[in-house]
C-alpha positions as CSV (number, residue, x, y, z in Angstrom):
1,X,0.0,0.0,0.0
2,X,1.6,3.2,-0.9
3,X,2.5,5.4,2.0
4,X,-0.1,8.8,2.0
5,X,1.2,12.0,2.3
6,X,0.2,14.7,5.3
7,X,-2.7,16.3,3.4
8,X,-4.0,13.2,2.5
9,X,-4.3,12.0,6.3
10,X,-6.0,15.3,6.7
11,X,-8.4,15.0,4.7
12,X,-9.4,11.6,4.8
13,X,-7.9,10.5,8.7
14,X,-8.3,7.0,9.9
15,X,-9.7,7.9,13.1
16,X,-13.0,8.2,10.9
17,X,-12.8,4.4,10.1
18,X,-13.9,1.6,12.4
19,X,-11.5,-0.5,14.3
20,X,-11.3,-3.0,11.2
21,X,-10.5,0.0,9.0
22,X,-13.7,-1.0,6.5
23,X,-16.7,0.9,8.0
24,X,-16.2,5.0,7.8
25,X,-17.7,6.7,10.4
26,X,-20.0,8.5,7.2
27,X,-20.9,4.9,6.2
28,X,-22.3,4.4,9.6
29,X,-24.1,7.2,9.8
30,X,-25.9,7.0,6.5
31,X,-26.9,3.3,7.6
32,X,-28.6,4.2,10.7
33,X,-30.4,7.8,9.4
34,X,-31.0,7.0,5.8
35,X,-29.7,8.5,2.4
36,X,-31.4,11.9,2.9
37,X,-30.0,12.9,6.0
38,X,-26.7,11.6,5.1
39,X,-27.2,13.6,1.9
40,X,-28.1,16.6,4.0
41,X,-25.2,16.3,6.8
42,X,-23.0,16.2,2.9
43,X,-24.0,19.3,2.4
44,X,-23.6,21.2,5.3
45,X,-19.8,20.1,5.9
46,X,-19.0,20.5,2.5
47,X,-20.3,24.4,3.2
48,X,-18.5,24.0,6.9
49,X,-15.1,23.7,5.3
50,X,-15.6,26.1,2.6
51,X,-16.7,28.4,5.1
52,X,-14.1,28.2,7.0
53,X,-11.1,27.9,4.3
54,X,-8.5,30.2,4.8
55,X,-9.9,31.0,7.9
56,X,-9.1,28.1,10.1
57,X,-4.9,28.0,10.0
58,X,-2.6,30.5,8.8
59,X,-1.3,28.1,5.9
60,X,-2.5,28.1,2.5
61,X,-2.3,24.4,2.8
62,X,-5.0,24.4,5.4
63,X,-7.0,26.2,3.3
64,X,-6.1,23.9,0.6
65,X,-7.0,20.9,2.7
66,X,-10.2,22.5,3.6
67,X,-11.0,22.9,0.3
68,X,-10.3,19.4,-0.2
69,X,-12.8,17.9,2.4
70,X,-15.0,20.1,0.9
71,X,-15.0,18.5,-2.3
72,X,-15.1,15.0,-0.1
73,X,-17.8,15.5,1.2
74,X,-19.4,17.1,-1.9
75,X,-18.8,13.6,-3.7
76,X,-19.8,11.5,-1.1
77,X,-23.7,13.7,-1.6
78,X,-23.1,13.0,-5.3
79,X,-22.6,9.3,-4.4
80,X,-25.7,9.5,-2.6
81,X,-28.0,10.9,-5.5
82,X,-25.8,8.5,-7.9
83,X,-26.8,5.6,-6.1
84,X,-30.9,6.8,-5.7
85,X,-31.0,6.3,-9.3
86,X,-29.5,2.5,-9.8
């Protein structure tokens, strides 16, 4: 497995995956409450980080990282809507 780099472990962390490193803590979530609020909770990190960009740490690579869950999250909602229509 090839080692991942600072911003990477930022922006997706492992503390947000269970114990056997196959359930994220998202996953989880959208099994107990359902696409819509998972869809929903999507939405309002993605505008969290892009909110907070630039705002958080004095690095433009926090902002860049912020940015970066932002677009996460952003596709995990797309996921979501992508999967509603299989």
């Amino acid at each position: 497995m090839p080692k991942r780099t600072t911003n990477q472990r930022k922006v997706d962390p492992d503390h947000y995956k269970s114990n056997s490193g196959r359930l994220e803590s998202f996953e989880a979530f959208r099994q107990t409450y359902g696409d819509e609020a998972a869809e929903h909770a999507c939405l309002f990190n993605a505008h969290k980080y892009m909110y907070r960009h630039g705002r958080k740490g004095a690095t433009k690579e926090d902002a860049i990282c912020d940015l970066q869950k932002a677009i996460r999250y952003l596709q995990f909602a797309i996921g979501i809507l992508e999967a509603d229509d299989e």
